[in-house]
N, C-alpha and C positions, 0 to 999 in steps of 0.2 A: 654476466652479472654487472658488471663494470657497466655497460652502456644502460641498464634498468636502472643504476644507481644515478646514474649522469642526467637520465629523461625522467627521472618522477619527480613530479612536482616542476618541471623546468618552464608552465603556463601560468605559475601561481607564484603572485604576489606576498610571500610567505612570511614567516618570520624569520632563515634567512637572508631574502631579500631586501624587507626591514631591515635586517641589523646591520647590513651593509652599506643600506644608501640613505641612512638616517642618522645625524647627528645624536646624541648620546643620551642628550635630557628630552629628545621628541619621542627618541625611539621609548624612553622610561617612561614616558607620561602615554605614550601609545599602550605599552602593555599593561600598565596599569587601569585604560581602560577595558581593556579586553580583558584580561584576569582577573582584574576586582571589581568593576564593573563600575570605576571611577567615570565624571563627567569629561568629554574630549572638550578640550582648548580651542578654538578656534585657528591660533598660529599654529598650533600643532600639526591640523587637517590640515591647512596650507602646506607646512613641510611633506607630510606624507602625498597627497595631491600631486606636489610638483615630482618625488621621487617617482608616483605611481606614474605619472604619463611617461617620466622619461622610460624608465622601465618599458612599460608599454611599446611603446615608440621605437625603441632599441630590437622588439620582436615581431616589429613590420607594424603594429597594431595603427590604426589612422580613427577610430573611430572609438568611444566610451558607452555603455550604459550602463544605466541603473535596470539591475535584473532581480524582479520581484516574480512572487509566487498569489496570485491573485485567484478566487474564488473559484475560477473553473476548474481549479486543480492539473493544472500547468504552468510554466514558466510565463512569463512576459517581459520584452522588453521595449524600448525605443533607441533607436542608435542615433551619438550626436556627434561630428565631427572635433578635431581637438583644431581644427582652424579660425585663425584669427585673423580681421584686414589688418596689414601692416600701412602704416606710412606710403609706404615706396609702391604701393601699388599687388606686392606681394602677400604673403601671408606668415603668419609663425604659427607654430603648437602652444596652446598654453591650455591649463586646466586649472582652476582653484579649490583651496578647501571647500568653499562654498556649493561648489558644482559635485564635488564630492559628498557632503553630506547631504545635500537636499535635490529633488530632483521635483517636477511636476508633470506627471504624466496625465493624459485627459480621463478621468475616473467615468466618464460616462457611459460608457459604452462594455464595462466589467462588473460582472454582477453583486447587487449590494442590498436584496433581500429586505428594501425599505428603506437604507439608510441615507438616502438620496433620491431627489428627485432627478428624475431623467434629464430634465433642462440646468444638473447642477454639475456642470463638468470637472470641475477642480476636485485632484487630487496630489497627493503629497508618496515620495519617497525619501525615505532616511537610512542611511547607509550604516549597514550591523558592522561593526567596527571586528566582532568576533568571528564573521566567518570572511577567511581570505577572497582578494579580488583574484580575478583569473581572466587569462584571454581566450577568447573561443572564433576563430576566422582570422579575422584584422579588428577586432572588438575587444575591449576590455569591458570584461562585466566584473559589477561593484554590485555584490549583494547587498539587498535594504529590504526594508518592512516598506506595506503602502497603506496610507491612511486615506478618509473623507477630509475635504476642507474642513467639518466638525470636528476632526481628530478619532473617529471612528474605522478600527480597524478594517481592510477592505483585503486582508489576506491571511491566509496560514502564517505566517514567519512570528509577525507580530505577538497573536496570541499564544504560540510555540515560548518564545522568549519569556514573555509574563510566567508563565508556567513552570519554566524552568528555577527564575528569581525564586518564586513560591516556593519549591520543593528546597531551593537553596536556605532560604529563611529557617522554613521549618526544622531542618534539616540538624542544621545548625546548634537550634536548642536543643537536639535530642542530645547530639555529641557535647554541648558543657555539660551537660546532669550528668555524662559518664569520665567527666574530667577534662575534655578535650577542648583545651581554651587554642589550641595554634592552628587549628586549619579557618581559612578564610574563607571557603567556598565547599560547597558539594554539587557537582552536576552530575546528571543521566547519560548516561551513553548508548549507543544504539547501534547495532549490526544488522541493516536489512537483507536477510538472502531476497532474493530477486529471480521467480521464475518469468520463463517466455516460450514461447513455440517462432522457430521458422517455419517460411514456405516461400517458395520460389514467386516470384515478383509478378513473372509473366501468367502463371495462373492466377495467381492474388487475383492481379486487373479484368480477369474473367469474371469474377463474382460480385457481385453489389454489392453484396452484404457484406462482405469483409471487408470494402471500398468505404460502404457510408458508416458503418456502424463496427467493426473490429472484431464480430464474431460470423459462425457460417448460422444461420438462422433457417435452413434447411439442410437435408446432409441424411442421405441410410447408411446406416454401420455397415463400413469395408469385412468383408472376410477375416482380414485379420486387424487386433486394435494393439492393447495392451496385455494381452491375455497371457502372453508367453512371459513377461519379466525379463525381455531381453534386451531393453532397450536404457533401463535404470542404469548408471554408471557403466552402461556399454563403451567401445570403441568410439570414439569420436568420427563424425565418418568426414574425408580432407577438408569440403568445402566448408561443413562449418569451425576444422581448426581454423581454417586460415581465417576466418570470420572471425573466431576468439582472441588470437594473435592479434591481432587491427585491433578490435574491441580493448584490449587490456594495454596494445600502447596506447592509444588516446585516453585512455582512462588514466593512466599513469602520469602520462604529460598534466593532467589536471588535479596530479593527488588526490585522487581517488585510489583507496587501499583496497582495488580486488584483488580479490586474495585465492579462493576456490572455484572452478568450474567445471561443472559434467553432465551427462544427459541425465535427465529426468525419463519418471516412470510412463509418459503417453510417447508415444512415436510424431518426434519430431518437438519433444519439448525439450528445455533444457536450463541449468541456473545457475548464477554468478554469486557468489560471497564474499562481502569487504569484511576489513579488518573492521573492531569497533571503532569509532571518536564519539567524540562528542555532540548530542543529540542535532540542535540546529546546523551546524556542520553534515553530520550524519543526510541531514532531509535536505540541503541541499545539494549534496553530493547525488543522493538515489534521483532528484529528477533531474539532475544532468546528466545520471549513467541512464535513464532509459530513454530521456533526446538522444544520447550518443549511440546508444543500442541500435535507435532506430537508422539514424542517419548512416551508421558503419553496413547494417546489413542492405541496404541502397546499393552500396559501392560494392558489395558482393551479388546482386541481383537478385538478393533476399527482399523477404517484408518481416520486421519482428513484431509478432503477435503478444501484444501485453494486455489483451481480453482476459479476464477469469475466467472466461470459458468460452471458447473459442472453437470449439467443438464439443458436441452431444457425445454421449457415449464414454469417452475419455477422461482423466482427469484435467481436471483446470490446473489455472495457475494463481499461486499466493506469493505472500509476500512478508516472510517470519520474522517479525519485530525483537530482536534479542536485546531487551533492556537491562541496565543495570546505575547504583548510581554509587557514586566513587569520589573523593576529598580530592583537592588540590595535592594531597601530600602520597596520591596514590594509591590509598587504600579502597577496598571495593567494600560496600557496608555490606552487600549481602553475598559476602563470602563466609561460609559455616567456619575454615578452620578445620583441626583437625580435631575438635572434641565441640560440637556444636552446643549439647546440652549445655557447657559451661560457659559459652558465650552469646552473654547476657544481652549486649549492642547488639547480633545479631540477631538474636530473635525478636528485638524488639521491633528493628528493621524489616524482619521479616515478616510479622504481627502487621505492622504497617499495610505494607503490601496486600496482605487475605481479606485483614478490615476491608481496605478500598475496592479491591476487586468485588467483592458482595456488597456493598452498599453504593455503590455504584457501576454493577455490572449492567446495566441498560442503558450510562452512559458509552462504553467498550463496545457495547455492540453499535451504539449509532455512530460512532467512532470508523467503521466498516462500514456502513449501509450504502449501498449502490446500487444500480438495477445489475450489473454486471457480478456483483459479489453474492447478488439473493440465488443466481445461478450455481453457485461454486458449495455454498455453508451446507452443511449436510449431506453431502456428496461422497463417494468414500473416500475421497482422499484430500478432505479437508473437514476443519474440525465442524460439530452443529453448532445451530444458532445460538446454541445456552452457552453461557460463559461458565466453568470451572476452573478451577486449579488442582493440576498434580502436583506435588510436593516429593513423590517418590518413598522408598521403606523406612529409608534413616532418618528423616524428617516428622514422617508420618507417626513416627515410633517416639521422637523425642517429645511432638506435640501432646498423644498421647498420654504420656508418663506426666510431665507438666498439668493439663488437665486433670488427672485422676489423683494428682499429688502420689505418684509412683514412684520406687527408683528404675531408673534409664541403665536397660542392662545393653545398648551399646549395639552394633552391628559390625559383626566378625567380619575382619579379613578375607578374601576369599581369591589364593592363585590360581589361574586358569595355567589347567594342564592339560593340552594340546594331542598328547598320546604319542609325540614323538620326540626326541631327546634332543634334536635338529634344531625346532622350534623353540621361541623364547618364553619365558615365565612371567608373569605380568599379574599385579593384582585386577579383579574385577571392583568396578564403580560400586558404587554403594548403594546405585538403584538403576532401574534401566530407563531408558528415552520411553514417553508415552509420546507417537505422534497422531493419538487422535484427540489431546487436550488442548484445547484453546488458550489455555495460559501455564504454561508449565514450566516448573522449576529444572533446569538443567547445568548445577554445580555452582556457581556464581552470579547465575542471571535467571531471567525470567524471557519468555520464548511465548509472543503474545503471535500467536498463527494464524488468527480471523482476517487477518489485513488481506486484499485482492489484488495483485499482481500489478493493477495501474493506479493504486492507491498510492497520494500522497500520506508518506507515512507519518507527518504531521499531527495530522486530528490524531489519531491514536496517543500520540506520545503527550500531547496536549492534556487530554483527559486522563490519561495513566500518573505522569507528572503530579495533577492540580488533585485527583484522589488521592494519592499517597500524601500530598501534601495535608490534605484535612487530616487523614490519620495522626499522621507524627504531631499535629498543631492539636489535634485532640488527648492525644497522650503528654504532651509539654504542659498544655495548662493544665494537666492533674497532676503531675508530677514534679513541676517547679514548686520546692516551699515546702514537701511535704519534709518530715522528721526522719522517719524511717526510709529512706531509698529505696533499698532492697527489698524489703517485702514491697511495699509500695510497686513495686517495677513487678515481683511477681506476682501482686494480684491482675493487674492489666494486662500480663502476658497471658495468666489465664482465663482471666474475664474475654478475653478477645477469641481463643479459641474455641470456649463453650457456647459465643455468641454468634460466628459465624463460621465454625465447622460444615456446614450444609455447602459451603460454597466446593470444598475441599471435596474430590473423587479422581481414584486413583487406576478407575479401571478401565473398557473400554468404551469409550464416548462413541463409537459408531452403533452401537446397541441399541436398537429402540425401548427396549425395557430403563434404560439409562433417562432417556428422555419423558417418559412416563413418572420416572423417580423423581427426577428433577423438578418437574412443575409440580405433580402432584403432592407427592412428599417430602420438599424442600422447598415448593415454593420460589423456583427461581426464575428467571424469565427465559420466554422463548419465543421471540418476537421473529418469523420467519422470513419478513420481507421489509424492507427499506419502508414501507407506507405503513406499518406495523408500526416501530421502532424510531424514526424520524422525532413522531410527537411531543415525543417523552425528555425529551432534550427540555420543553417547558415547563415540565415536574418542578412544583418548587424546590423539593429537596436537591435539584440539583440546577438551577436555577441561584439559587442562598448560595450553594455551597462555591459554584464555578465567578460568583462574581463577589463572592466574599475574601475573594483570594485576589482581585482586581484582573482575574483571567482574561474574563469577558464582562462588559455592560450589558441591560436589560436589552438594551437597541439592539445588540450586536449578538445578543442567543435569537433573536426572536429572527434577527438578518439568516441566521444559519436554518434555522428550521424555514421559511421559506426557500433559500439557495436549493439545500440537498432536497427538500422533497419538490422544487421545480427541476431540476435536474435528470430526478429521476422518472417523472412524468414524460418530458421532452425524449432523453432517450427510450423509454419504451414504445412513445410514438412515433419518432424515425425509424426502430425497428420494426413495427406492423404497417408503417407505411413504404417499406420496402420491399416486405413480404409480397405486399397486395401488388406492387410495382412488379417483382420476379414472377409472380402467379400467373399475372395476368400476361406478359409479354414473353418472356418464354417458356415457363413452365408447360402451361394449360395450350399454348401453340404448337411444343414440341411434343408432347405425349398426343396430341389431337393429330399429327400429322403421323406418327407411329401408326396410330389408330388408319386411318386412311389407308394410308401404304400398304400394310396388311388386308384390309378390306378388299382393296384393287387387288392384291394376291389371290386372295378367296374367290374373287370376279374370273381373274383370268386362269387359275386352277381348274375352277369350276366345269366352265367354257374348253376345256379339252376332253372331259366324259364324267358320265355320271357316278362313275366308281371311285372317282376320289373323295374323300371326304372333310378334308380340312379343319380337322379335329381344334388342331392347334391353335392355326392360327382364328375361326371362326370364336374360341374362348378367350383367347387375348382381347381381341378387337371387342366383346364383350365389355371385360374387367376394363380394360383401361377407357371407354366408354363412360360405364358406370363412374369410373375414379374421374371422369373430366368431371362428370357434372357434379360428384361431391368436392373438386378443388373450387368451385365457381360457384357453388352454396357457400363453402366455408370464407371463400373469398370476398362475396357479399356483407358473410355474416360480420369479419373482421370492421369492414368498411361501418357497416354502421353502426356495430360498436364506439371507434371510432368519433362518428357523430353525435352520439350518444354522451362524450364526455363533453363536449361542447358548455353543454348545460350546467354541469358543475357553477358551482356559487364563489369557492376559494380552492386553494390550491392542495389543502386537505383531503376533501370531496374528491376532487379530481384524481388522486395518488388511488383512492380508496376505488372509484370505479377501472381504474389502471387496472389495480391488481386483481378486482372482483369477474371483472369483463374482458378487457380487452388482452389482458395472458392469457386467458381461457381460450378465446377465439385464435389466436395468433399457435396455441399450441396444437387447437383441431385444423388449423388449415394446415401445418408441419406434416402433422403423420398421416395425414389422404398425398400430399406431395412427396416425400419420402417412400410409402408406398411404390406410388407411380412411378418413381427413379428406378426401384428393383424389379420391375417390369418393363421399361420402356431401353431401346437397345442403346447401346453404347453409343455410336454415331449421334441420335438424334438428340442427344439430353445436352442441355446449353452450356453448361458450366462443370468446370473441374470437380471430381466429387472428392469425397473424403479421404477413399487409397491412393489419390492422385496427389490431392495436398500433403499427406502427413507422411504418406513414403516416397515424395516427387524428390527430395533435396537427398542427393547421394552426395 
């Protein structure tokens, strides 16, 4: 315990650190902007600058960057040495404020959805003062936002922040109407669990598909998958503790609070859980546990698979957004208490929340949309495309009674009694976990489950954030000034439930009947795929609402709905042009050459008398025959598909014949080559199959 207390955080530039190597009014003028969100000094970043390189410097580190989160939804950096020409021919370290707040990294070449022209290389980093610097190799990286030379955001971080300010605002005025003049601040906080699949390294590098694109894009269901439930918080099997072990000190050394880890429900999947912080912290924390995910299982002769779905047949993997948001002084607003009916802040916090989630559940879901995520939503073990909320009995009960102008008779205690006297007594929770709801309430937070495994979980937070923020900013300007408070507060609490109860369902979302209910008889959306979904980002209602809060600029929604829906274009056609790549060069070779083999059996069978009959292999050679030349129609078919999008006019079109065409073809050429795998023998098929990868890692 002693050495986990010594090594956490011992990369990270902390507050700690700060307070040790920073004179007394730099360090005060330091947390005041990080705390209150006060403007930093200029001599100030000088002081911290000089402490941070020493610092640095003292843990071998020779080299700084600004480490941004740029549109492709991964990290970026550029590394700049801390060397200076000295006099004497030699060199010193030095680094200034200056080099600390601002960096210029070349924007051209990082995608910007219009907001630049390609010949307009200039762009700008600015150093977030609120999430800690940290070393990663011999580098010190300085988180920052990146902008256009226009001042046009060109990343996640940036409009995360605004977002957060917003909800902080709004926030604000809820808490004076209920008296609360001394908190300074409200932020979100966020716990992402984080699933993944291993597989062993040396088969990885057999397969294309896992190579260019991160999932197996052909693959027949092994014998056995998931079927037994023996694999869910099963034993750990050695090689991946010792993977876990590596994994949680490196993570530790960077203060990252993982906290939970066990196998998941597919064979050979599995997932980590931090402790909560605070949101922008939170998202840059998760994409440097899944750089570091990746990089740790390297050194074990693993690949970590952060696909959503990375295998047919199986479950995918998500990435469960546990939001909540919480005062400077501690308190978490949407904590019930232990008599929620009577706690008024909360419900109205809560109210917040149901409003945003339904009048903005199509921002939520574009919030998730990826070709990779369109695989996993509806799945059964992840939530559908429709956005609800569970609330759970004691909730659903208090709403309820409120709505109808009822009295709230309450929900009884209930000790679980075990049947043996050995065993401890314990009450039971007040409702149970729904894990097929896409937004659900579980005790003090909210559990947004649509996020995909390699999603920055950013956009999510982004949009949950700047919704909640309309709510509370819609209930402040009715309720600032009025006379009456209290009723006042309880008509809006029930105004809000009668007006967006549709969103609220508590039962189970894998139901097809559910989804039938939803659109049809609540009217909710259910936009299936990324090129569905994407659009709707330009809705004015949300459009007004996201840059009424200074979220986003008009420039800067219109940059994002070109980004995701070119994104999602480009990855489906690295996927079908990989397909058509494995079809054609091993696939359709190796089953052709099966085919052969056995023919020349039948020849030379034959050729020893007429009484044999060759039953067998004469109907193989048949079937897998017939299956070459339906892999090499369908593989045609893919192909020109393919050229078929060519013609698209915008990038709209193009999404729309993606998912009209070219899925269609890409999934008929799968199941003629899957087919032909469960017929073609072992020896001659090219690449590791599915019982190979997902039961290969002991």
């Amino acid at each position: 315990m002693a050495m986990v207390k010594e090594q956490f955080g011992s990369l990270v530039f902390d507050d700690r650190v700060m307070k040790a190597s920073l004179d007394g009014k730099a360090y005060a003028s330091l947390k005041k902007t990080i705390d209150e969100g006060k403007e930093l000094d200029l001599t100030v970043a000088n002081a911290v600058a000089a402490a941070m390189k020493d610092w640095a410097v003292a843990h071998g580190a020779t080299h700084y960057t600004h480490w941004f989160q740029p549109l492709t939804g991964v990290t970026a950096e550029k590394h700049d040495s801390f060397i200076t020409p000295a006099p004497d021919g030699g060199v010193i370290m030095e680094f200034s404020g200056k080099e600390l707040i601002k960096g210029e990294p070349d924007a051209s070449s990082f995608p910007s959805g219009g907001l630049r022209a390609t010949f307009e290389a200039r762009g700008y980093t600015a150093w977030d003062p609120t999430s800690y610097a940290f070393i990663k190799g011999k580098t010190l990286c300085i988180p920052t936002a990146f902008c256009s030379y226009g001042g046009e955001a060109l990343d996640k971080k940036t409009p995360l922040l605004r977002s957060m300010e917003a909800l902080n605002v709004q926030a604000l005025r809820i808490l004076k109407l209920f008296g609360n003049d001394t908190v300074k601040r409200v932020t979100s906080s966020v716990g992402p669990e984080q699933e993944y699949f291993l597989v062993d390294r040396e088969m990885y590098n057999k397969r294309k598909d896992l190579v260019y694109t991160g999932r197996t894009l052909f693959g027949a269901k092994p014998p056995k998958g998931q079927e037994m439930d023996d694999h869910y918080f099963g034993v750990i099997k050695p090689r991946v503790a010792a993977y876990m072990e590596d994994l949680n000190e490196e993570l530790w050394k960077l203060g990252i609070l993982a906290k939970t880890e066990h196998n998941e429900v597919a064979p050979a999947q599995h997932e980590l859980a931090p402790i909560y912080t605070t949101t922008n912290i939170a998202t840059d924390h998760n994409q440097l546990t899944m750089e570091i995910m990746q990089k740790v299982a390297a050194k074990h002769g693993l690949v970590c698979l952060l696909h959503e779905k990375p295998f047919a047949g199986v479950n995918g993997s998500g990435k469960h957004n546990n939001w909540s948001i919480a005062t400077d002084a501690g308190q978490n607003l949407l904590s019930p208490g232990e008599t929620p009916y009577e706690n008024a802040q909360f419900l109205l916090f809560l109210c917040a929340v149901i409003k945003a989630v339904d009048d903005y559940q199509d921002l939520l879901r574009i919030s998730v949309a990826t070709a990779g995520n369109d695989h996993r939503l509806g799945a059964n073990e992840a939530p559908p495309a429709v956005v609800s909320i569970f609330l759970g009995d004691e909730l659903n009960a208090v709403l309820e009674a409120i709505e109808n102008d009822a009295p709230y008779q309450g929900t009884k205690k209930t000790t679980m009694k075990l049947g043996s006297d050995v065993l401890p007594k314990f009450n039971r929770d007040t409702t149970d976990r729904n894990r097929t709801s896409p937004f659900a309430f579980t005790g003090n937070k909210f559990e947004f489950r649509m996020l995909g495994s390699s999603n920055s979980i950013a956009c999510a937070n982004i949009m949950l954030n700047t919704a909640v923020a309309e709510s509370l900013k819609i209930y402040a300007d009715r309720l600032e000034g009025v006379t009456d408070f209290e009723t006042a507060l309880h008509d809006m609490i029930k105004k809000t439930i009668k007006e967006h109860k549709r969103i609220i369902f508590n039962g189970n979302g894998y139901d097809d009947s559910w989804i039938k209910e939803a659109t049809e008889k609540r009217g909710l959306c259910n936009y299936r795929t990324t090129a569905d979904a994407v659009p709707h980002i330009l809705d004015q209602k949300n459009m007004d609402m996201l840059m009424s809060h200074g979220v986003f600029t008009e420039a800067e929604l219109k940059s994002r709905y070109e980004i995701t829906l070119e994104n999602y274009c480009k990855t489906v056609i690295i996927e079908a042009n990989t397909m058509v790549d494995m079809a054609k060069k091993q696939i359709l070779p190796a089953v052709s050459a099966y085919a052969a083999d056995l023919a020349e059996s039948v020849g030379k069978k034959l050729a020893l008398g007429t009484d044999i009959a060759c039953k067998y292999e004469k109907e193989a050679v048949k079937k897998l025959s017939i299956l070459c030349d339906k892999i090499d129609e369908a593989t045609d078919a893919l192909e020109d598909a393919l050229v078929k999008i060519k013609s698209a006019e915008d990038i709209g079109e193009e999404s729309e014949m993606i998912r009209d065409t070219v899925l269609a073809a890409m999934s008929e050429l799968r199941v003629v080559c899957d087919e032909a795998e469960t017929m073609t023998a072992e020896k001659y098929w090219p690449f590791p199959t599915y019982g190979d990868l997902l039961f290969g890692v002991r």
